[in-house]
N, C-alpha and C positions, 0 to 999 in steps of 0.2 A: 780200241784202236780203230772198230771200222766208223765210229763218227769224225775222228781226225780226220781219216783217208780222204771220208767226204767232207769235210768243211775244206781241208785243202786241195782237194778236186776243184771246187766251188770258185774256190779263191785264184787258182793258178794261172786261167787268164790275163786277171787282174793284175796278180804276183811277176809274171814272167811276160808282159806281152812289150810290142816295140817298142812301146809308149811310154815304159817305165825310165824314169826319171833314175832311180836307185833303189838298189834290194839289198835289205840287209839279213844274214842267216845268224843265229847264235845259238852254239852249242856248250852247254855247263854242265859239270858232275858231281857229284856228291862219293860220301861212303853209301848211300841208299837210292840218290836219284839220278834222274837224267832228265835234261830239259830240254830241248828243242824249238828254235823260235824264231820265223820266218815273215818280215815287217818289207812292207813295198810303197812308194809314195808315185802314183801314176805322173807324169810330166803336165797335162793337160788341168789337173786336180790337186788340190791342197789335201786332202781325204790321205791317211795314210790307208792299208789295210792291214791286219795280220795274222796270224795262225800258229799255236804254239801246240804241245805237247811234254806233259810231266809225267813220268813215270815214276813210281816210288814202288821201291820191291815190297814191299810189306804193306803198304797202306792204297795201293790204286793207280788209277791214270784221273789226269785232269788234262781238258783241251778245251782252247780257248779260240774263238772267232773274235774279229775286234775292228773296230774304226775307231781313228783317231787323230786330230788335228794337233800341229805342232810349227811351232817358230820362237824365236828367241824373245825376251822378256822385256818389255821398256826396249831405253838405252843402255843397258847393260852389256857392257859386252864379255864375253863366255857365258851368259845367263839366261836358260831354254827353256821352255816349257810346253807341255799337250795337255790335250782333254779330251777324252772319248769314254766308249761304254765299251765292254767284253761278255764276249755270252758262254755262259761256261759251262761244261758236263765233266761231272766225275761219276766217275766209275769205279769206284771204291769196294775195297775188301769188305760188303757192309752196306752201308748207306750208300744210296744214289741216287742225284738228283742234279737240278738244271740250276743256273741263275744267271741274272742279266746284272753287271756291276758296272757302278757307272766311279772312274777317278780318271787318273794322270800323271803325269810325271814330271817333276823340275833337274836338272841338270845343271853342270855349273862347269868351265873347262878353266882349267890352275894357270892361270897367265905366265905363274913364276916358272913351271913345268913343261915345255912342251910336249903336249898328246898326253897329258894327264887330268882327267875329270872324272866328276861325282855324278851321280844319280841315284835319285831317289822315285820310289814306282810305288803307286797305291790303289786299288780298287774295291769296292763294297757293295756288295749285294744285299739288299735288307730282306726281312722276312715277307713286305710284299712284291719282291723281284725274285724270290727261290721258290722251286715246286719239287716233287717228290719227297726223298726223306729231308733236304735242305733247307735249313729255316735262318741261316743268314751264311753268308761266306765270306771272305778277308783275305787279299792277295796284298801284302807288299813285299816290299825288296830294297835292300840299297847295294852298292856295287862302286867300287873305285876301278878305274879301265885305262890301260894306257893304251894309246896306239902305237907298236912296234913297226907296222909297216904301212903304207899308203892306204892298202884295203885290209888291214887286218889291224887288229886289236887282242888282248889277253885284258881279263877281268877276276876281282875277285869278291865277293858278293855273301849277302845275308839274305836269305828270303822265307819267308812265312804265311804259309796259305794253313788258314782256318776254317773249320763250318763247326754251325751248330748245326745239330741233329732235331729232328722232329719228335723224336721219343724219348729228347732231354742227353743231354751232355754236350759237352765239346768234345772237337776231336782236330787234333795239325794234323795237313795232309803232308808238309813238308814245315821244316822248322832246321835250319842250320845255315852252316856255309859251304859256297860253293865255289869252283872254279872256274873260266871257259874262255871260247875263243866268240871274238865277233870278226865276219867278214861282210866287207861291202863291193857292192859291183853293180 
């Protein structure tokens, strides 16, 4: 917990200054987890930034630091994409260790549906971006999200964080579905 604190100490100028353009919070839950995920795009800056937070009662915390560029795709319209890297610490019942994952995300918003869209989320650590017991890592996700209100959303989601272990096995830090809210402001 006290490296979150500080990555989001770090970030919160960033996150909350006058300059910000839009900040968005998301909160999701599990029967085991809890996610927490706080994404900012400065006004001045195409750079988004972000700072997440996974807790799993049985298996650990993960927290994640992130930069990441994003705008829509071609001429496509409802059709989005980013690219950035995430630096991740888990702190596992167990293994622990660091890794730098570089993916992105594509999204797509349902023209037939108003405030209904897909997204799909991936990032990868390989064995020479992890250090401690960490020898590769794997964060995706997908999520269908409606917007119910102007600055809020409800989602409902898959997501699967992976590592190998240094001393042989795998091990899901999370692995199921979830629920949650997004808000923007």
């Amino acid at each position: 917990m006290k490296h979150f604190l500080l990555a989001l100490t770090l970030c919160t100028p960033v996150l909350f200054s006058s300059n910000t353009m839009a900040t968005q919070v998301n909160l999701d839950i599990s029967d085991e987890t809890v996610h927490f995920a706080i994404a900012s795009k400065p006004a001045k800056k195409k750079l988004n930034i972000s700072a997440s937070l996974l807790h799993h009662e049985d298996d650990g915390n993960v927290y994640s630091i992130g930069a990441f560029v994003q705008s829509k795709i071609g001429n496509s319209q409802g059709l989005y994409g980013a690219l950035g890297a995430r630096l991740y610490h888990l702190d596992a019942d167990g293994p622990d260790g660091y890794g730098l994952g570089l993916g992105g995300a594509v999204g797509f918003k349902i023209p037939a549906v108003q405030g209904l869209s897909v997204q799909a989320e991936g990032y990868y650590a390989p064995k020479v971006l992890t250090f401690d017991d960490v020898e590769r890592f794997i964060d995706a996700s997908v999520r269908i999200k409606y917007q119910a209100l102007e600055q809020g959303s409800i989602y409902v989601g898959f997501r699967k964080q992976e590592i190998d272990i240094k001393d042989g096995g795998k091990r899901d830090i999370d692995k199921g579905v979830h629920v949650g809210i997004a808000l923007e402001f």
